[in-house]
Structure formats: structure tokens, C-alpha cells
C-alpha positions in Angstrom: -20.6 5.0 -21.9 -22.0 5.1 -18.9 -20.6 8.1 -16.6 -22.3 7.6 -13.0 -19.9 6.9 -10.4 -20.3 2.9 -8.8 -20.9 2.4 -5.7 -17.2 1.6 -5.2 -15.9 5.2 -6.6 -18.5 6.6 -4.0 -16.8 4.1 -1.1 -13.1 5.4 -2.4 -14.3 8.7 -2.4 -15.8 8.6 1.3 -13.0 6.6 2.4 -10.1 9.4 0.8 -12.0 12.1 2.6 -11.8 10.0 5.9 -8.1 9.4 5.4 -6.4 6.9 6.9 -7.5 7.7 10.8 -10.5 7.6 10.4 -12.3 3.6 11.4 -15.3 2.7 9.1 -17.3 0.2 11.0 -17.7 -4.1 10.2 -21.5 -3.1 8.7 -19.8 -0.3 6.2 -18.7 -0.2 3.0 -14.9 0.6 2.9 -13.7 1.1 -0.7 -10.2 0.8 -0.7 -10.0 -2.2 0.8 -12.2 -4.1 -1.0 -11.0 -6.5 -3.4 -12.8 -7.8 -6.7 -11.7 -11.4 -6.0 -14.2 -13.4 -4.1 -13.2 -16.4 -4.2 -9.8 -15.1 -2.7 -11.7 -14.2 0.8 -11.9 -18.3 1.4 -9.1 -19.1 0.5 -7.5 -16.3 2.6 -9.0 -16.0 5.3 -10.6 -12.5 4.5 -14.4 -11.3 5.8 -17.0 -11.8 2.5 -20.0 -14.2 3.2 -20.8 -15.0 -0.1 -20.0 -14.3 -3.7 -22.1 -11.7 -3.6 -20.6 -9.4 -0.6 -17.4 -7.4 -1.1 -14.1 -8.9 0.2 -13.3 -6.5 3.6 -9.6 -7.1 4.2 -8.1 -7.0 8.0 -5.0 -6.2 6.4 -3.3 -3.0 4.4 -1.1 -1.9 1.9 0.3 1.6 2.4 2.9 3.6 0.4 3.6 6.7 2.0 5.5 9.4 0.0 7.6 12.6 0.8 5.3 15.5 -0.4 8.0 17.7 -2.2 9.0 14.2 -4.9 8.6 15.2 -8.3 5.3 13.5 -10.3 8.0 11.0 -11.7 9.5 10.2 -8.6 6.6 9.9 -6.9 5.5 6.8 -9.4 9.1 5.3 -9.9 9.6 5.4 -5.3 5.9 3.5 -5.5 6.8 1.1 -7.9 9.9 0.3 -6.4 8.5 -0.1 -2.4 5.8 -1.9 -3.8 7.8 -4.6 -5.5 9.7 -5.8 -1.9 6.6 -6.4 0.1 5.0 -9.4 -3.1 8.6 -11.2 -2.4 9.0 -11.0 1.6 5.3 -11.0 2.0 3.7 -13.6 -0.4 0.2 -14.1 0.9 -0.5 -10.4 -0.3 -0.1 -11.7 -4.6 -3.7 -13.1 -5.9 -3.7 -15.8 -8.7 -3.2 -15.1 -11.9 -5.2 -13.6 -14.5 -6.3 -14.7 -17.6 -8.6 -13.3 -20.4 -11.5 -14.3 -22.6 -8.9 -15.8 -25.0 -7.0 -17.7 -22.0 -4.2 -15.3 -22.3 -2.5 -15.3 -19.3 -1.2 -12.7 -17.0 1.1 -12.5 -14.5 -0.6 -12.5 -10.9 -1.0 -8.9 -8.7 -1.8 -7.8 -5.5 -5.0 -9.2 -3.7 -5.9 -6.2 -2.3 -5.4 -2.2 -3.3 -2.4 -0.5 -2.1 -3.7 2.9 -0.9 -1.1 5.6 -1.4 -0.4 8.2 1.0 1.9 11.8 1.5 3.4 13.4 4.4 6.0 16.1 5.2 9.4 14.4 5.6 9.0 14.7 9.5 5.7 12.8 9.2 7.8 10.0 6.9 10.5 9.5 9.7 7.8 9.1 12.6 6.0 6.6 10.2 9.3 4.5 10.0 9.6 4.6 13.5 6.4 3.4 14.1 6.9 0.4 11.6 10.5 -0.4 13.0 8.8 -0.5 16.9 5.7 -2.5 15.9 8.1 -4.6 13.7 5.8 -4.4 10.2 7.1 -5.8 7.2 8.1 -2.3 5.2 10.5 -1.3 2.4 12.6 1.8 2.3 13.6 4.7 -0.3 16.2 7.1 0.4 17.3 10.0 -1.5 20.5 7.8 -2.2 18.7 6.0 -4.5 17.7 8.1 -7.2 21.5 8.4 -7.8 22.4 4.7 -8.2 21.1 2.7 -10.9 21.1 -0.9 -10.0 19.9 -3.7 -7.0 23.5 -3.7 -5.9 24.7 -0.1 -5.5 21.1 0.9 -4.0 21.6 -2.0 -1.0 24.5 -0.2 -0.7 23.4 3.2 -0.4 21.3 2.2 2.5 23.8 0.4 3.9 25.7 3.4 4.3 23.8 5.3 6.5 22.7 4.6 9.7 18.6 3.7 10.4 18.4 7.5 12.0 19.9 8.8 9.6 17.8 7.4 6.6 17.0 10.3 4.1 13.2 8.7 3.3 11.4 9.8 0.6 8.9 6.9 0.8 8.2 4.0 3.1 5.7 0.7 2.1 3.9 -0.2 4.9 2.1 -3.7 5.1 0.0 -5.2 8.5 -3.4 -5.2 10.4 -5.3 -2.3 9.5 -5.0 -0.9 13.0 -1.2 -1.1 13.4 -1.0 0.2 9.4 -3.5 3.1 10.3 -1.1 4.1 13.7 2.1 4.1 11.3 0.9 6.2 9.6 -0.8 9.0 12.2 -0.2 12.4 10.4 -0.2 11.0 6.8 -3.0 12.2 4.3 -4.1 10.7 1.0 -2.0 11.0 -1.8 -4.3 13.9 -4.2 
């Protein structure tokens, strides 16, 4: 088994170290947002020139967590963010996969979905910043790690006024510029 790192580990690497502030130029490799679907970037409207380049998306997918979750929290708050943004935001699911066998699978994400943490000051100026540039984002409140169901979490936010939000994690989707400004302050998740 071969244990070099690819080029794209190097590019995720680079672009972790960067974090999410930090602009890689149009001629540079940027990792994280490339996709392995080429034949998406027509289709899509995404920057690849041939089969050959890597897919550079204009667009992001952010999670941004409360630092002090628990490791479990941490992956159930992702999974849940991450589910709104395929329904209200179609264009971000690919096609679906299949295997040698022509087994099919359902379809994911076109793109990665770079995961970030911040202090829980850093998480309420990031929501701000998505409510005022009017991003499409998904919300997790403390609340919800008490309730157990679609209904009684709706409700749970329901009950609390937008300032008052107790967020332990925000999904974030946009233009990689407005995405990046949301979230100012953030730093990739370890």
C-alpha cells in the first residue's frame, strides 16, 4: 500500500494551515474545494477546462462548530446542519453513484464541506454575518440535543428569539468570498 501523500492531501494540508481567510489564487491548487467529479464542472457551471484539470468551485460548504461540543456531538450537530442545506439548496447534491457491479448509491454532495470551530462568541458573529448577507444556513441550538424528533426541535427554535439562539453550530452555504467573511474568526476543525 502505497503511503505518500497525493497531491490533493498536500493541497488540504496547505489549505487547513491557511484557514479559511486566507485567498488561494485562480492559477493554485486549492484542495478542499476541489471535487472528483469532472463532468459535474459542465454541467454546473464550475471552473475545470478539461477532464484532466481539478473542478475549482466558486461556491462553499461550511459547518462551523462550538469548540467545547463533545466528539459525539460534534459529528451528530454536522450531520444534522448538513442534511437542510441538500433540501433547500439542491444544486449542491451530485448524481448518483454506482459501482463496478451497477450497484447503486444514493447521490452526495458535489463538493467537500469543510468543517470549522470557533468560541461561541465567534459562532454568534458568524450567524450574524449569514442572517445580514442573507446565505442559505441551518441552525443548532443547545435545545436540541434534548428533544428527539423534527417536530419538537422546530419547536425548540421556535421558542427563542434569533438573539437569543444558544448555537452550537451553524452550516453555512454561498460564494466563497461571502462564506469566507461569515466566517472571520473561525479556524479549521483539528
Amino acid at each position: 500500500m502505497n503511503t505518500e501523500p497525493t497531491e490533493r492531501d498536500q493541497a488540504t494540508e496547505r489549505d487547513q494551515a491557511t484557514g479559511p481567510d486566507q485567498a488561494t489564487g485562480p492559477d493554485q491548487a486549492s484542495g478542499p474545494d476541489q471535487a472528483i467529479g469532472p463532468d459535474q464542472a459542465s454541467e454546473r457551471g464550475d471552473r475545470a477546462t478539461d477532464a484532466t484539470q481539478p473542478i475549482r468551485f466558486d461556491t462553499k460548504i461550511a459547518v462551523l462548530l462550538r469548540e467545547d461540543l463533545e466528539p459525539w456531538q460534534r459529528l451528530n450537530v454536522t450531520a444534522f446542519l448538513v442534511s437542510g442545506l441538500g433540501t433547500a439548496v439542491p444544486e449542491v447534491v451530485g448524481e448518483p453513484y454506482e459501482d463496478a457491479d451497477e450497484v447503486s448509491y444514493l447521490p452526495m454532495f458535489r463538493q467537500p464541506v469543510l468543517v470549522f470551530e470557533g468560541t461561541k462568541e465567534t459562532l454568534t458573529r458568524a450567524h450574524a454575518r449569514t442572517l445580514t448577507r442573507a446565505l442559505p444556513r441551518a441552525v443548532f441550538t443547545s435545545d436540541l440535543f434534548t428533544t428527539g424528533n423534527d417536530r419538537d426541535n422546530r419547536a425548540a427554535v421556535r421558542a427563542v428569539p434569533t438573539a437569543e439562539l444558544d448555537l452550537v453550530g451553524l452550516a453555512v452555504y454561498g460564494p466563497k468570498n461571502a462564506v469566507d467573511k461569515v466566517l472571520k474568526g473561525a479556524r479549521m476543525h483539528p
